[in-house]
N, C-alpha and C positions, 0 to 999 in steps of 0.2 A: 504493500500500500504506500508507501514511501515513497517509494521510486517513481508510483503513478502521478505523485503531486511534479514533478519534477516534466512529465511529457506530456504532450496534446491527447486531445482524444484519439486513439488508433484508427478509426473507422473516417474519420473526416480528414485523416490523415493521410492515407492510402488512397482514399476518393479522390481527394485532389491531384498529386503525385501521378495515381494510373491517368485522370483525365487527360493531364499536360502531357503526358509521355505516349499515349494514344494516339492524341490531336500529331504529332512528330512523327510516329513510327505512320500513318497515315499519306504525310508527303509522298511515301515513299510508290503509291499505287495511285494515287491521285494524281494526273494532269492536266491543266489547266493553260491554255496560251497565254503567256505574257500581255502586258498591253504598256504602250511607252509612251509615258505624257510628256507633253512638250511644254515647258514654260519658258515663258520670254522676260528676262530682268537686265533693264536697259539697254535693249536693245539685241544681249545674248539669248538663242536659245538653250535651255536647259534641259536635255532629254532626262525623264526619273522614269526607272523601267520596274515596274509594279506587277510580279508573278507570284506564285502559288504559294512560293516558300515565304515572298512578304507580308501578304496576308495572314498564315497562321501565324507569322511570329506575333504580328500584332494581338490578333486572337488571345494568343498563348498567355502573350503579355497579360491581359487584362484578365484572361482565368489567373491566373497566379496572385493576381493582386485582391482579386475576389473570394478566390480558396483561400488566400492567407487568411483574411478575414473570417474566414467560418471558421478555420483551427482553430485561430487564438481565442476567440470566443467561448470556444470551453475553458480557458483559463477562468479558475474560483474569481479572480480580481476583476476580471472582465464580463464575465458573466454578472455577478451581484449588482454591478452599476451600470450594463448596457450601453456605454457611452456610443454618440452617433457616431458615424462612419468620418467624421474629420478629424474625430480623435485617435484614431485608427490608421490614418494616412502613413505616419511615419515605419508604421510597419509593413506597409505595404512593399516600400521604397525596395528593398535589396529581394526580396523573394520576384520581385517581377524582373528587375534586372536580373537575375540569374536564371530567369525561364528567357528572358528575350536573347540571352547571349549563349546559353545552349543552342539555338539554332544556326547560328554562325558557323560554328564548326559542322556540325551536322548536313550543312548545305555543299561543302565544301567533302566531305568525304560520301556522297550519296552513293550506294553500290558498292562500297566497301565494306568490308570484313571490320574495319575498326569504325564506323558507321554505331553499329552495335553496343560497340565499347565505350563510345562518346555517349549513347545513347542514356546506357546504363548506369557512367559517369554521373552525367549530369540530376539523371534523377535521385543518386545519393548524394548528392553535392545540394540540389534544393532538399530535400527531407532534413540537412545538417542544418541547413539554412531557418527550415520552420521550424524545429526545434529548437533553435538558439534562439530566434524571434521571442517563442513564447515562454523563454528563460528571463527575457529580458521586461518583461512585462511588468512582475513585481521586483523592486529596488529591494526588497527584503530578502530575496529568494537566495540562497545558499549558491545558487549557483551561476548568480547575476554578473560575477566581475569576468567568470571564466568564459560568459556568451559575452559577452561584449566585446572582447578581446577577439574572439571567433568571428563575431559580424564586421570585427575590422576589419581583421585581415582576409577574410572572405572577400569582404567591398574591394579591397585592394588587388587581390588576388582574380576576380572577375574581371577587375577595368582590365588587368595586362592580358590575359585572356584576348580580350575583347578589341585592345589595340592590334593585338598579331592578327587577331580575325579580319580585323577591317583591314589592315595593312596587305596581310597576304592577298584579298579579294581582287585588288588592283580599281579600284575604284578612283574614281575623280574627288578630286579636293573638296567639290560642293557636295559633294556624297559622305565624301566621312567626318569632314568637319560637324555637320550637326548631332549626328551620333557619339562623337568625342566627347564636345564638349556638353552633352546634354547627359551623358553616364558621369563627366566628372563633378558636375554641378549635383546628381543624385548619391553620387560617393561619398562626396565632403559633406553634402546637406548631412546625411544618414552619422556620419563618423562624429562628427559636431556636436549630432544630438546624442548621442552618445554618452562622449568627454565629459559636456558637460550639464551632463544628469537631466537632460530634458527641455534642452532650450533650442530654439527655431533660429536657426543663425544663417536666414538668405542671403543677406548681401554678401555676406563673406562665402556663402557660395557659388553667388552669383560673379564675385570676384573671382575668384579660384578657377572657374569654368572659362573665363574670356582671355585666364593670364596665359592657362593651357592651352587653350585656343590657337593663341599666337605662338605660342612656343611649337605646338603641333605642327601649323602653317610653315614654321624655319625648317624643321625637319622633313617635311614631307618633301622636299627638294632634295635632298641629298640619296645618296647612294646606299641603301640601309639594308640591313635584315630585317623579317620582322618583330623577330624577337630584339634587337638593338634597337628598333627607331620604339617599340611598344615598354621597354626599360628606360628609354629617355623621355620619353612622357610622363610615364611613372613616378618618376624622379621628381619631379618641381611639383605632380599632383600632389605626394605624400608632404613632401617638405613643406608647401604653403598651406596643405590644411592643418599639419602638426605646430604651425606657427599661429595660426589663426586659433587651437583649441590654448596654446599656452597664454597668448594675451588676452585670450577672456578668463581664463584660470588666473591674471594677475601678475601673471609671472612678468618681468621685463629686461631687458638688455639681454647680458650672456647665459642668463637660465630658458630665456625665451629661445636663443636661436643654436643652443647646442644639439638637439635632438633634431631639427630640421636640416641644420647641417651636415651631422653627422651620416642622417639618411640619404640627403643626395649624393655625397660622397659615395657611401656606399652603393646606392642602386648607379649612380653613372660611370663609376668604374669597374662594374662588373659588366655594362655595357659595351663600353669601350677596349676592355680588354677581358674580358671571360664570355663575352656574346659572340656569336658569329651568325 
């Protein structure tokens, strides 16, 4: 009995999880003809080519966001006070990025033998995810500090993911740039609230997402791996949100910027020389 206070309901748990992994293993016998909309912005046309695989991820996306919400819901804390669906929002955040960014690879290895393994992947990779979620729910919970920790480096661990997916894809600049900076703006919001114990810190996310943005934009020029150019984004993601949790934690001067530094260091020289 112990141990059940500590995980979601099984049934709403497994419900969700088989849905999303369903909706995936699906693509696979389903065909559907592309369609490529043309948009015109100053005078460029913008081809965006919109097929089968885009559709479910979006799909996907929003069962995830909505399945999280039934899980955590059997939480005692959440259950007893029902709160609306806004107060809910921040748990939504990393369970849907992690069903939207299982598709990436998954698009990428279609008809493969590791197809299966990514599949499989990912669906223990969100089930760690919903669980940690609803660790995270009550601040009292025994095992509150250990899912936090988890949802970080989770968050973290998806965007580089996420960066090699796009990167590898070979997509155009107006193509990944809104996906970049629109996971890292969901990164840092989710990490933030975190830190520091439940506080909504947009601009500093919103900050975070535009500085990446341009940083992304220098790199995508150059001549990269994708795991090098998805570690050099990496890099200035963690470092300026880990600056952003310490100045509102109080901290200032050289206690603020030792851990931010020390992490770019670390993530951009193993880029530079342990990437390839």
């Amino acid at each position: 009995m112990e141990v059940q206070r500590y995980m979601p309901d099984r049934n709403r748990l497994s419900v969700t999880i088989a849905m999303i992994l369903l909706a995936y293993a699906l693509t696979g016998f389903v065909v559907i003809p592309s369609i490529t909309i043309s948009v015109n912005l100053l005078g460029i046309a913008l081809p965006f080519i919109v097929d089968f695989h885009t559709i479910v991820s979006v799909l996907v996306a929003a069962m995830a966001a909505t399945g999280s919400d039934w899980v955590l819901r059997s939480h005692p804390a959440i259950a007893s006070s029902a709160p609306a669906w806004q107060a809910m929002l921040h748990h939504w955040i990393l369970p849907t990025l992690t069903a939207w960014m299982i598709g990436f690879p998954l698009n990428f290895l279609s008809g493969e033998p590791a197809w299966w393994v990514m599949l499989g992947g990912g669906g223990a990779l969100l089930t760690l995810v919903l669980i940690s979620e609803y660790n995270v729910v009550d601040s009292a919970s025994l095992y509150h500090p250990l899912a936090s920790l988890v949802l970080t480096a989770l968050s973290f661990a998806l965007y580089l993911i996420l960066l090699i997916s796009l990167w590898s894809s070979g997509l155009r600049l107006y193509l990944l740039l809104p996906a970049m900076v629109l996971a890292a703006a969901l990164v840092s919001l989710r990490t933030l609230y975190l830190r520091t114990g439940g506080r909504w810190l947009l601009v500093w996310s919103v900050g975070i997402a535009l500085i990446v943005g341009q940083i992304a934009t220098g790199f995508h020029y150059w001549p990269l791996s994708s795991l090098r150019f998805g570690l050099l984004v990496l890099g200035p993601t963690y470092a300026l949100t880990s600056l952003a949790g310490a100045i509102e934690e109080g901290r200032s001067g050289r206690g603020a910027l030792v851990e931010p530094l020390v992490m770019l260091s670390l993530v951009w020289g193993l880029a530079f020389w342990g990437a390839r």
